[in-house]
Structure formats: structure tokens, C-alpha cells
N, C-alpha and C positions, 0 to 999 in steps of 0.2 A: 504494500500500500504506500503509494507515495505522500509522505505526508507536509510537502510543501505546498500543497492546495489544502489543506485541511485547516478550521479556524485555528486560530493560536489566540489564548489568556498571554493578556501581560503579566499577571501573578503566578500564573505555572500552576495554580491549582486546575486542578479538574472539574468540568462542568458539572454537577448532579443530577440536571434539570428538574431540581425541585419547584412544586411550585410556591408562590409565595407565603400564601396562606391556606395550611390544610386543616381540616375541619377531623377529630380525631374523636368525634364521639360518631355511636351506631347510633341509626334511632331502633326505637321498638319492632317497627315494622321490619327494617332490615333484619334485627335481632330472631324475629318469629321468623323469618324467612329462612333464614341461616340454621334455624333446629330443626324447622321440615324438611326441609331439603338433606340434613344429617338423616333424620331417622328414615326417609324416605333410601337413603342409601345402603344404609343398615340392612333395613326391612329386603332391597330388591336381592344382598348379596347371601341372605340366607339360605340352605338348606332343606325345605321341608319333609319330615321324615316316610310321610306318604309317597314323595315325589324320587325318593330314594331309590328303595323296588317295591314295587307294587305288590308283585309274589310273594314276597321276604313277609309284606306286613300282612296281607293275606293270612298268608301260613300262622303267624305267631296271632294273629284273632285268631283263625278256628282251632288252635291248640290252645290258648286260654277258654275260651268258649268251652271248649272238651272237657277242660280241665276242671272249670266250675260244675259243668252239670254231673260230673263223676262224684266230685266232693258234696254236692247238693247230693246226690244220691246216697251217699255212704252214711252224711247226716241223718237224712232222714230215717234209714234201716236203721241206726242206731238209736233215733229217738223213741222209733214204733216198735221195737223190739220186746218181748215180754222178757216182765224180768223173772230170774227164777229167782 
């Protein structure tokens, strides 16, 4: 880069291009903006465990399902049982 075209400071400091007056408070609105747009980020990078495998959750409901009406059964032969 040739830098005899390029502007030149007489003080050698570096430009910033700050501007004069910057205003360094949010307002509210901004504020609410700024946590939907988080949780909304949050929320899209999630996982859900339906979307996982389908089969996988399938299987593990109908072997809980199993598994209670086994245990509801066994309860209940134990309740209705005579006693000696």
C-alpha cells in the first residue's frame, strides 16, 4: 500500500473515528429487544428429546407403559389376595 496518498495527522496519533458525542445508555426497548432475541437463540439451538429418535422414545413409553400395568397388576393380586 502506498502510503504517500494516504491522509497524514500532524500529531502522529491515529485516527479513531470516534464520534463526538456517544450516547452510552440502552433504552428499555432496546434492553427487551436484546433478551428476546437471547432466549429466542437459546430456545432455536436446542435439542428436543422427541426430535432425537422417534423409535428410541417410542420404545422407552411402551416399556414404561408395560412396566406400570405389570406393577398395577402384581399390586393389585397382592391387595385381593386372601389372607391365611
Amino acid at each position: 500500500m502506498n502510503t504517500t496518498y494516504a491522509p497524514q495527522r500532524p500529531s502522529g496519533l491515529p485516527d479513531t473515528l470516534r464520534l463526538p458525542s456517544r450516547d452510552t445508555r440502552i433504552t428499555p426497548i432496546d434492553r427487551i429487544a436484546l433478551h428476546v432475541g437471547l432466549h429466542l437463540l437459546i430456545w432455536s439451538t436446542r435439542t428436543p428429546r422427541l426430535a432425537d429418535d422417534r423409535e428410541r422414545h417410542a420404545r422407552v413409553s411402551r416399556t414404561q407403559r408395560a412396566n406400570d400395568i405389570r406393577e398395577h397388576g402384581y399390586l393389585r393380586e397382592a391387595l385381593l389376595a386372601p389372607r391365611l
